[in-house]
ZALO-302289 format. One record per residue: residue in three letters; x, y, z of N, C-alpha, C, O in turn. Coordinates in steps of 0.001 Angstrom, whole numbers, plus 500000, padded with zeros to 6 digits. Each point is the difference from the previous one (the first is absolute). Layout:
% residues N
alaXYZXYZXYZXYZ/...
//
This chain:
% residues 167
unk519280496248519724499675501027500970499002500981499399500206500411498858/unk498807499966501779499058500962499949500204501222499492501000500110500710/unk498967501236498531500155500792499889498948500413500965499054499280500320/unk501251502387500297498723501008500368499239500400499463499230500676500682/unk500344499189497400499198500491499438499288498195499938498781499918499849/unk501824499106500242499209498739499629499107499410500632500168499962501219/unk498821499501498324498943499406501435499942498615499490500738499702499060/unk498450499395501465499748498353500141499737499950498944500536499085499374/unk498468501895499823499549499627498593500905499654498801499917499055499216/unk500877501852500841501154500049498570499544501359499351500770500801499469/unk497933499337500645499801501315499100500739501019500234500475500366501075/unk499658500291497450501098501361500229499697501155500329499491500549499022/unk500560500266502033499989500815500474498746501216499488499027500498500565/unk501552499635498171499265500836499531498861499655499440499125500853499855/unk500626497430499604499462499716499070498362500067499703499330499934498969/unk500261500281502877498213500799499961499966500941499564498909500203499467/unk502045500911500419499855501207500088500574500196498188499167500527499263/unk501625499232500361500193499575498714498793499588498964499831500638498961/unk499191498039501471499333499702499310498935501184500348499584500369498902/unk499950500196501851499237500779499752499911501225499105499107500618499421/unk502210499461500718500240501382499326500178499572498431499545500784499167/unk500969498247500468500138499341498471497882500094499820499387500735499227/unk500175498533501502498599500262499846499238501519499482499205500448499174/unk501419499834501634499392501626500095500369501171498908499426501015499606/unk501964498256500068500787500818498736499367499370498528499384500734499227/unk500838497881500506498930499473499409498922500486499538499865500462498867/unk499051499445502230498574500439499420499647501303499408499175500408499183/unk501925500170501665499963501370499587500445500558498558499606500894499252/unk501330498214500729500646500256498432499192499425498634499956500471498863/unk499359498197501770498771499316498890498722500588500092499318499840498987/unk500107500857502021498602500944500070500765501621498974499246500804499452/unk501566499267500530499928501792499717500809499439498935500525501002499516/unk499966497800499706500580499896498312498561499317499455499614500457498925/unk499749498752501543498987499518499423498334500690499810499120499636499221/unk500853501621501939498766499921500292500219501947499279499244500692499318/unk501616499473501049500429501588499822500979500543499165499372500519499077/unk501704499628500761500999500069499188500435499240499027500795500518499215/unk498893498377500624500027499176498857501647499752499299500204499516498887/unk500822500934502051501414500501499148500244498610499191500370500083498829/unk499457498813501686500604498453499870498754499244499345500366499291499062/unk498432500676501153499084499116499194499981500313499087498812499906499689/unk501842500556499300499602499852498479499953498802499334499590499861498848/unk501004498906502172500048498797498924498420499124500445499750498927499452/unk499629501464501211498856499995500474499152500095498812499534498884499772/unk500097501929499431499672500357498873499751499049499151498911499834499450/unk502132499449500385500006498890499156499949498577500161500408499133499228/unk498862500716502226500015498770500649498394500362500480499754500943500753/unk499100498063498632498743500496500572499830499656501642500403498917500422/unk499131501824500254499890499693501508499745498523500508500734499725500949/unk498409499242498663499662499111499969500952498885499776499913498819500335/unk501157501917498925501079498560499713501015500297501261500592499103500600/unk499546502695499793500807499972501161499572499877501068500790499849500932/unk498108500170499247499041499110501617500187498759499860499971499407501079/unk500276499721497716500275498742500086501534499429500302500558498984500416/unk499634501852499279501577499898500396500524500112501460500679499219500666/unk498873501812499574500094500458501125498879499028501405500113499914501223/unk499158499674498048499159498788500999500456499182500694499952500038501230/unk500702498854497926500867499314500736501361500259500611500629499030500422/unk499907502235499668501138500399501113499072500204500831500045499112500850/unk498901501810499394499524500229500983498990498827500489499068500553500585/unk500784498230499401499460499169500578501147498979500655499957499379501062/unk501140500676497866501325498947500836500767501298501079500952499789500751/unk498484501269499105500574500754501718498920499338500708500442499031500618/unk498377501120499517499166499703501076499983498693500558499726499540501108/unk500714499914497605500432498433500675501281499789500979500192499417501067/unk500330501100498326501385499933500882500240500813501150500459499576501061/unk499252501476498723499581500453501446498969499402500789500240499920501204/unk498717499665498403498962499386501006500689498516500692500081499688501188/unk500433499442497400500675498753500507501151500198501109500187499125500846/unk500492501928499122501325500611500805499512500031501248500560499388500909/unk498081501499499316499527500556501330499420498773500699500178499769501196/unk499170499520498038499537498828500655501160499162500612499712499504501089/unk501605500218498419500658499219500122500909500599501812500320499389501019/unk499774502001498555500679500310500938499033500589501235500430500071501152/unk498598500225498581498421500167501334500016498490500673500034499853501222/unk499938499029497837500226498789500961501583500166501049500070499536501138/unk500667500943498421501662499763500170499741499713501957500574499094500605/unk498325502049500148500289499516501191499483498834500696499880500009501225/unk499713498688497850499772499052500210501197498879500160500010498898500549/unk501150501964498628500871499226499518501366500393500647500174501147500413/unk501045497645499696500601500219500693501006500997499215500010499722498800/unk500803501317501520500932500725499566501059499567498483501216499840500100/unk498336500082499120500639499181498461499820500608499099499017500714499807/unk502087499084499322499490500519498602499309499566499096500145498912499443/unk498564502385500204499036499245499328500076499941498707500289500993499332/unk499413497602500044500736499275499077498710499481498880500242499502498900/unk498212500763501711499144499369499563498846501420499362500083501186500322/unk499068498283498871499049500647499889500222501468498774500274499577498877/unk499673501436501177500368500831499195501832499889499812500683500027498976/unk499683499853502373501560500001500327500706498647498892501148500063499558/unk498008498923500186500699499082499142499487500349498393499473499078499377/unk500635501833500174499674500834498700500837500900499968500919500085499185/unk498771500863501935500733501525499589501137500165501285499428499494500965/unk501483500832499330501206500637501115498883500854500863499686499689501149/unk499631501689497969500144500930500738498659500481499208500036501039499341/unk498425497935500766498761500174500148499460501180499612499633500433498907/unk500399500249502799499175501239500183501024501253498933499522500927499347/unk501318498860500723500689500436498905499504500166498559499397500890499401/unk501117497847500259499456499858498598498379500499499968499464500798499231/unk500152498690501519498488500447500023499992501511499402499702500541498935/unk500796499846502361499861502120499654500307500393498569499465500719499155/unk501893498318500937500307500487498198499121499984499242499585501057499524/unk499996498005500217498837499571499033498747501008500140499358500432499043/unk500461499801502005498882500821500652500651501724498552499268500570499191/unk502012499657501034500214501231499468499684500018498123499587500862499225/unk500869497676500620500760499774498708498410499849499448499897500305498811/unk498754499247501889499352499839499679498944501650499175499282500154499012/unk501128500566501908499500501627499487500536500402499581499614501148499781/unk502019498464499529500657500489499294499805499153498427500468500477498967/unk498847498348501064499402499365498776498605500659499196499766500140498799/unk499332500236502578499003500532499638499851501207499476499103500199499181/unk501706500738501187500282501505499479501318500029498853500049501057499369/unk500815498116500350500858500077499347500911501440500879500931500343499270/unk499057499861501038501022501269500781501237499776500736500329499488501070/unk500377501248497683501745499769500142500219500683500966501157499743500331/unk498414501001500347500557500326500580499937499649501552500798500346500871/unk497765498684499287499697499032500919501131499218499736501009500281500647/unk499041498905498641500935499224499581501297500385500657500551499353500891/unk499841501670498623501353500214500549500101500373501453501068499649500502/unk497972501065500430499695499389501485500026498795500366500628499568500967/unk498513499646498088500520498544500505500947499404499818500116498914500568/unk500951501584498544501382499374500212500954500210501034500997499353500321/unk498346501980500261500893500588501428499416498777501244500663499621500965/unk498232500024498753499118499522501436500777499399500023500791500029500942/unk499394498791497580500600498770499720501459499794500876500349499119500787/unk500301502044498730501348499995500582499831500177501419500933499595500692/unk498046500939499911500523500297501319499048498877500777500265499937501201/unk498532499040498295499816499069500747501233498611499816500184499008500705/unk500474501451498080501180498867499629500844500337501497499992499222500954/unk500698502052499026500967500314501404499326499391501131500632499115500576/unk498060501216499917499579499169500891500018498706500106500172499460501093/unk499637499795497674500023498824499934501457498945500308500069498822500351/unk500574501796499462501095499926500335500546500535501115501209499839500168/unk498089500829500720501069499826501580499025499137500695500548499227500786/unk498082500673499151499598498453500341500275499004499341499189499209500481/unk501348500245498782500456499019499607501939499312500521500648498954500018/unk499485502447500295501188500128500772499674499137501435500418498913500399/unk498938501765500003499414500076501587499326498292500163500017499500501124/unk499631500003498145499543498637499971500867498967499282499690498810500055/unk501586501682499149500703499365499955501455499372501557500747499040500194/unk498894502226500475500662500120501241499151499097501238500458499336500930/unk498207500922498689499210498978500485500040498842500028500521499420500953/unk498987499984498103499907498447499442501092499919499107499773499287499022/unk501237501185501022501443498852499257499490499557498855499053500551499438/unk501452498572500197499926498805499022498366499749499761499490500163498892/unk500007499561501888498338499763499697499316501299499078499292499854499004/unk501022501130501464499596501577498920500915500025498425499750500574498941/unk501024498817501345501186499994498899499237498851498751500056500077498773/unk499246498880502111499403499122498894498904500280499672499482499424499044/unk499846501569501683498374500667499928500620500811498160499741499834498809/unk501163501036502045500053501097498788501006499642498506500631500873499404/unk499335497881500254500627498971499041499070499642499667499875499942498777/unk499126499681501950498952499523499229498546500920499559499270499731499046/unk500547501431501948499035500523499334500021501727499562500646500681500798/unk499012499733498570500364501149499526499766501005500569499029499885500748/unk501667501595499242499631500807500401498957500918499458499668500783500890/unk499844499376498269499362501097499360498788499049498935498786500204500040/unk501867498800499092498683499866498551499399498192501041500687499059500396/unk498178501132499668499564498903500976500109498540499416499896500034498774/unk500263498827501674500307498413499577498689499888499785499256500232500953/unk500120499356497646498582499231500037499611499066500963498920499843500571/unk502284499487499523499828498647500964500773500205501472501227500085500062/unk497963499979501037500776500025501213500496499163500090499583498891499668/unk501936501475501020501314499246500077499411499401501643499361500534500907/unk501185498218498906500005498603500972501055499711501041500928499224499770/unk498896501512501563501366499831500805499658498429500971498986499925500693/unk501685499301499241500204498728501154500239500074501324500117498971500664/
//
């Protein structure tokens, strides 16, 4: 049965309004420790910029992937009949556009070294995890057994090199 806060999607209630604000708290906290106050980059210092742009490169290119592969997959979706999607970014990662964002954070938190970015992004972490989990609820109520073997086989959060193969 439906709750009054639930819609067709599964998404949780809050969870636009949530990610924005994790966004917004975020940048704010990595522009004014990195660019201004400096309280947390001291280990910055000892890491030349160049090795932490490299670091930080490839998180921020496996978000754009995964978010781009995600959007594509689900921009087709109204071609497709009502199912869970099982293919494409979805047979790598659970929760894509997700992981994507993360990476998106974890990636300016490589480049600046800033703990205290860092430790914003462990809050995002936790609170796109809560989300992640009442849709996963919500599609387990959905698709039964078929979501049950989706999420056995592919992970929620660190992505499968190799997309997983449904029959």
């Amino acid at each position: 049965m439906k709750t009054a806060t639930e819609d067709e999607s599964g998404e949780h209630p809050c969870g636009d309004l949530g990610q924005v604000i994790c966004l917004a708290a975020f940048m704010a906290v990595w522009i004014l420790d990195t660019f201004y106050l400096g309280f947390s980059t001291f280990l910055a210092r000892f890491v030349p910029l160049a090795v932490r742009l490299m670091m930080a490169g490839p998180a921020l290119l496996l978000s754009f992937y995964l978010v781009r592969a995600a959007h594509g997959v689900i921009a087709h979706g109204a071609d497709r009949s009502p199912a869970l999607i099982k293919d494409g970014a979805f047979a790598r990662l659970r929760h894509p556009l997700y992981g994507g964002s993360l990476l998106f954070y974890l990636s300016f938190v490589l480049a600046s070294f800033s703990l205290i970015a860092g430790a914003v992004l462990a809050g995002v972490f936790f609170f796109y995890n809560f989300i992640t989990a009442y849709e996963e609820e919500f599609l387990e109520r959905k698709y039964g057994s078929e979501y049950r073997e989706y999420r056995r086989k592919v992970p929620r959060w660190l992505p499968r090199l190799r997309a997983v193969r449904f029959d």
